[in-house]
TISE-635626 format. One line per 5 residues: number of its first residue (from 1); their letters; for each residue y, x, z of C-alpha. Coordinates in pm, whole numbers. Each point is the difference from the previous one (the first is absolute). Layout:
N
NUM) a) Y,X,Z; ...
This chain:
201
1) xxxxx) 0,0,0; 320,144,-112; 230,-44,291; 477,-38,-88; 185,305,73
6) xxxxx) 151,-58,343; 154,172,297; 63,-114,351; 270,-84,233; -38,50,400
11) xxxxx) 219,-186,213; 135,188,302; 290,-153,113; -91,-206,314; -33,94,406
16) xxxxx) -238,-119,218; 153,-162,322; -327,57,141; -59,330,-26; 378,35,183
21) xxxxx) 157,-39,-361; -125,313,-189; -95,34,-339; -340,-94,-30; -42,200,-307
26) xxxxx) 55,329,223; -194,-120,247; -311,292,73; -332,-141,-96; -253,255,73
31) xxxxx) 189,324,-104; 221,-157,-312; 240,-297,-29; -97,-328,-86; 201,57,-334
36) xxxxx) -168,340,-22; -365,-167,-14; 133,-293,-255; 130,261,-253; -334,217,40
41) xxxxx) -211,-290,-54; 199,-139,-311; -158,281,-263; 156,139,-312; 278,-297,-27
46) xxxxx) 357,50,-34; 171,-136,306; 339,-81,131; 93,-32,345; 274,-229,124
51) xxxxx) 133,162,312; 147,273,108; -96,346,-145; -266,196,202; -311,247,-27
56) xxxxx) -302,-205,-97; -187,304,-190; 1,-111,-330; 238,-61,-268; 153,-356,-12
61) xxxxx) 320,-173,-144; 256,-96,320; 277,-307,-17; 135,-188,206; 136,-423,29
66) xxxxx) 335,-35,-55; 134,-51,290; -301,135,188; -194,-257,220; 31,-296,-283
71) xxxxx) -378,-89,124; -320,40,-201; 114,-239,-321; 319,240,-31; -180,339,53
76) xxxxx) -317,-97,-279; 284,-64,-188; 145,359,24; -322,145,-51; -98,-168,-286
81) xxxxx) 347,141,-142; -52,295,55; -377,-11,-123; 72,-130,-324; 280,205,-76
86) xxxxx) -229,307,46; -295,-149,-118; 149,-214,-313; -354,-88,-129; -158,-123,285
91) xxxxx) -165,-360,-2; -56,-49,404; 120,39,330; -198,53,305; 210,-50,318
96) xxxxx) -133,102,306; 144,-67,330; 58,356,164; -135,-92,374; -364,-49,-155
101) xxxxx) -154,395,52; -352,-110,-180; 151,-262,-288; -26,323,-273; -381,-121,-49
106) xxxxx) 134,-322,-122; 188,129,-311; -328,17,-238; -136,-368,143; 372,-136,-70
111) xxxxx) 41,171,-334; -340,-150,-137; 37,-337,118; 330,-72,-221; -164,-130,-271
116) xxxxx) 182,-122,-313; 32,-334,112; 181,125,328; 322,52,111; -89,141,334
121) xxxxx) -298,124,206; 83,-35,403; -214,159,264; -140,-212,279; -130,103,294
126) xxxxx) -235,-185,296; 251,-286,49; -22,-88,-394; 417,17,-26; 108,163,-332
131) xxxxx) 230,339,44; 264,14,-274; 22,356,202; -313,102,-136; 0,-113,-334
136) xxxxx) 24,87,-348; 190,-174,-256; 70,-7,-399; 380,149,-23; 34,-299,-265
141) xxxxx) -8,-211,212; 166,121,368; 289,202,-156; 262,-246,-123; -70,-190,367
146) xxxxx) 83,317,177; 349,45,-104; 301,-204,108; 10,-126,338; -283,176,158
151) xxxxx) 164,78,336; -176,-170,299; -266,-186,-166; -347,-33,84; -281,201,-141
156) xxxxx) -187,-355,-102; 256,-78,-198; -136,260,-204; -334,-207,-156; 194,-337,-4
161) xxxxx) -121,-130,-296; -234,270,-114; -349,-7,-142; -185,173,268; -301,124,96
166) xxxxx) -135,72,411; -214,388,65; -159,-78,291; -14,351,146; -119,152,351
171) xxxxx) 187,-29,330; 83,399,20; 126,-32,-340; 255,-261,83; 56,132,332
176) xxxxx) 373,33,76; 159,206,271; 236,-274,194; -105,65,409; -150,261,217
181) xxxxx) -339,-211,-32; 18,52,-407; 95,370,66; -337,63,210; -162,-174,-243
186) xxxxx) 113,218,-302; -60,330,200; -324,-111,127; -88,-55,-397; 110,317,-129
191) xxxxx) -150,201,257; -336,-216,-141; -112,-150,343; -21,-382,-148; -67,-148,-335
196) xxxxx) 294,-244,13; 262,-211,174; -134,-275,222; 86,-284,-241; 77,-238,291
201) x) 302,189,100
């Protein structure tokens, strides 16, 4: 199966009042950042990082929201900006929230599952809820939507309206870094002491 050129956007841009309002995507999870284990995990794609510059040991694309903080809608919309205008010929986006240290080994799943007949494959994890923050979608059909007023808006508003298609992919995979309790969990994980998330968390 020939898979669309893409690249992928990360989304760094929110704290976590829980973890005394850090950002999660520097937070340590067994020797590297939680952003740090994303990018290793996402392979050979280009990648663009919305948030603030940083070492992450590989080569990826930084820009920011303008102004900064304009929530997820406003950030995917800088990144896909800035992804297109280095990346001209590419047919998808994969956009990845960036407090999710193990969602990397969703990028193939996502990329085959958008079939010609969809706009959008969305990961879901054990509660069945689509994540339009770990998704990948045809450009054709997300770009004109992500320009204009873009500030402040949710990330569902993102698939309204879009031919779609649910991944249903495991609970470390989806696993995103919002408490101390999520923390253990993603350190226990890399350190390899349990298979996966309890699902009834």
């Amino acid at each position: 199966m020939m898979l669309s050129p893409a690249f992928v956007v990360v989304l760094t841009g929110g704290t976590a009042r829980r973890l005394g309002g850090v950002d999660k995507t520097d937070v340590d999870v067994d020797g590297r950042s939680v952003l740090r284990r994303l990018l290793d995990g996402v392979g050979a794609l280009p990648v663009v990082v919305v948030g603030p510059p940083r070492d992450v040991g590989r080569d990826v694309l930084w820009t920011r929201e303008d102004p900064p903080l304009g929530g997820p809608y406003a950030a995917a919309a800088a990144g896909v900006e800035a992804g297109l205008a280095a990346h001209p010929d590419a047919q998808v986006v994969l956009l990845l929230a960036g407090d999710q240290p193990f969602a990397g080994a969703a990028v193939a799943a996502l990329r085959r599952a958008l079939t010609d007949d969809v706009d959008a494959a969305l990961a879901t994890g054990p509660d069945g809820r689509p994540q339009p923050l770990l998704a990948a979608y045809r450009l054709s059909a997300v770009r004109e939507r992500l320009t204009g007023a873009v500030r402040d808006r949710p990330a569902r508003d993102l698939v309204v309206g879009l031919r779609t298609v649910s991944v249903p992919l495991d609970p470390r995979t989806t696993l995103d870094v919002d408490d101390p309790d999520d923390l253990a969990v993603a350190r226990r994980l890399a350190r390899g002491l349990s298979p996966s998330p309890d699902p009834a968390r």
